[in-house]
C-alpha positions as CSV (number, residue, x, y, z in Angstrom):
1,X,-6.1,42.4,-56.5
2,X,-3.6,39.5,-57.4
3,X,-4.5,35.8,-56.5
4,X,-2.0,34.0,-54.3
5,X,-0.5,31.1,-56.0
6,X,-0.3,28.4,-53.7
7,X,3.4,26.9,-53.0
8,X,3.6,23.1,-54.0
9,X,6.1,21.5,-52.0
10,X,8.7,18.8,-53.3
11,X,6.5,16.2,-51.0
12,X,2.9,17.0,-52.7
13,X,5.3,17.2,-55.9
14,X,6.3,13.6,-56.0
15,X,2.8,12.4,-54.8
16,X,1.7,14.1,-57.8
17,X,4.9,12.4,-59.8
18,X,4.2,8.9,-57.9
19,X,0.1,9.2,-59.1
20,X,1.1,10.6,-62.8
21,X,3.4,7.3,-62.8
22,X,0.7,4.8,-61.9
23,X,-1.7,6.4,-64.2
24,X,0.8,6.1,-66.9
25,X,1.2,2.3,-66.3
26,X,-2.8,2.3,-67.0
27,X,-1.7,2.7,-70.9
28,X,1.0,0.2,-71.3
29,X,0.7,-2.6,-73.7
30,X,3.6,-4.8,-72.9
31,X,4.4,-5.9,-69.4
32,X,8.4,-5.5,-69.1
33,X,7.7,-1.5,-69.3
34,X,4.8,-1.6,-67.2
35,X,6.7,-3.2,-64.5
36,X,9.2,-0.6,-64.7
37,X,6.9,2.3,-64.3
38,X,5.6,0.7,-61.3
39,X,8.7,0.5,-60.1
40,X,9.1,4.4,-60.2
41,X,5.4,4.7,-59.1
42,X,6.9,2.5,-56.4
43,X,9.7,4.5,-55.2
44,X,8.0,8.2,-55.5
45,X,4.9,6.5,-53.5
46,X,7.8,5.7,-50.9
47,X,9.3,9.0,-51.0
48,X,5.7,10.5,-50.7
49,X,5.2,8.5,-47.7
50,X,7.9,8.7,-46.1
51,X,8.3,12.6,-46.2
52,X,4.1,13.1,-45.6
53,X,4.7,10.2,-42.4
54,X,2.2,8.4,-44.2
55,X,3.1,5.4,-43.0
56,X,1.0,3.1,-44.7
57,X,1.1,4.2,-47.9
58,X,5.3,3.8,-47.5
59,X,4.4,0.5,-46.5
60,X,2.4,-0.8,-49.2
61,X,4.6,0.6,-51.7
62,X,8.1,-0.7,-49.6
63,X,6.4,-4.3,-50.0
64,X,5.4,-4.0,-53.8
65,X,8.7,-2.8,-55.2
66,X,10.4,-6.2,-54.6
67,X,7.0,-7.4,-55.8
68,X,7.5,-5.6,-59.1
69,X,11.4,-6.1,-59.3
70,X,11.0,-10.1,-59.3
71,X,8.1,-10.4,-61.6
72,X,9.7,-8.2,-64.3
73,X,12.9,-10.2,-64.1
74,X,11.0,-13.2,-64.3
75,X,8.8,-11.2,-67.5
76,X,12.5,-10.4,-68.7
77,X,14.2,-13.9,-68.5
78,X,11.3,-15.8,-69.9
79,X,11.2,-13.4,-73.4
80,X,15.2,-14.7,-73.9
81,X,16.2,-17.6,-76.2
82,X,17.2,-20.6,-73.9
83,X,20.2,-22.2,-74.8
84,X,20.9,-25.4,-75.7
85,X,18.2,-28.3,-77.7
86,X,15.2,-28.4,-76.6
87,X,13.7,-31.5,-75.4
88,X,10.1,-33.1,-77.8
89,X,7.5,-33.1,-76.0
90,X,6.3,-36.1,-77.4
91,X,7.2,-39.6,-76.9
92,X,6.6,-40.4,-81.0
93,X,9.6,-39.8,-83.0
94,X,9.8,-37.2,-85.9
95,X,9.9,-40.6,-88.7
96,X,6.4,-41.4,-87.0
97,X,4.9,-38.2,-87.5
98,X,6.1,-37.2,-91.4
99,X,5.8,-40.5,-92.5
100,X,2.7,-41.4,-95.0
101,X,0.9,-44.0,-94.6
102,X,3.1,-45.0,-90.6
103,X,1.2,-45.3,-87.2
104,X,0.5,-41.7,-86.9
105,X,-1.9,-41.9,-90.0
């Protein structure tokens, strides 16, 4: 007697794919791939809801992909050298600071 295999569909395949994704992000150390695989998570959640009419699910996950896409830009641009001097902070000068024996002392 032979035991059916049950036939996965391609929409219980990427709600499998979407949960694999966000279980993955679960072991990232840095946030810039992290946000990526959300991302992903994102998109096959979206799929997954879509194609199942799970309407909320499609939803949440249609409202945190932009989420995810502007705070890994923002993780992405913020890691780059800015161009250009940079400002002190402080209003004593550089002599005032190195200097033995001056005001700083």
């Amino acid at each position: 007697m032979a035991i059916p295999h049950p036939q996965v569909t391609w929409v219980e395949l990427s709600g499998y794919v979407a949960a694999l994704l966000v279980f993955s992000t679960f072991y990232m150390k840095t946030m810039i791939p992290l946000r990526i695989i959300a991302m992903a998570s994102n998109v096959a959640f979206g799929t997954y809801g879509f194609s199942a009419r799970l309407y909320p699910v499609l939803l949440l996950h249609a409202v945190l992909l932009p989420l995810n896409a502007f705070w890994s830009r923002r993780a992405f641009w913020s890691r780059r050298p800015q161009p250009g001097p940079r400002r002190a902070r402080s209003f004593r000068s550089f002599r005032e600071v190195v200097t033995p024996g001056g005001p700083a002392s």
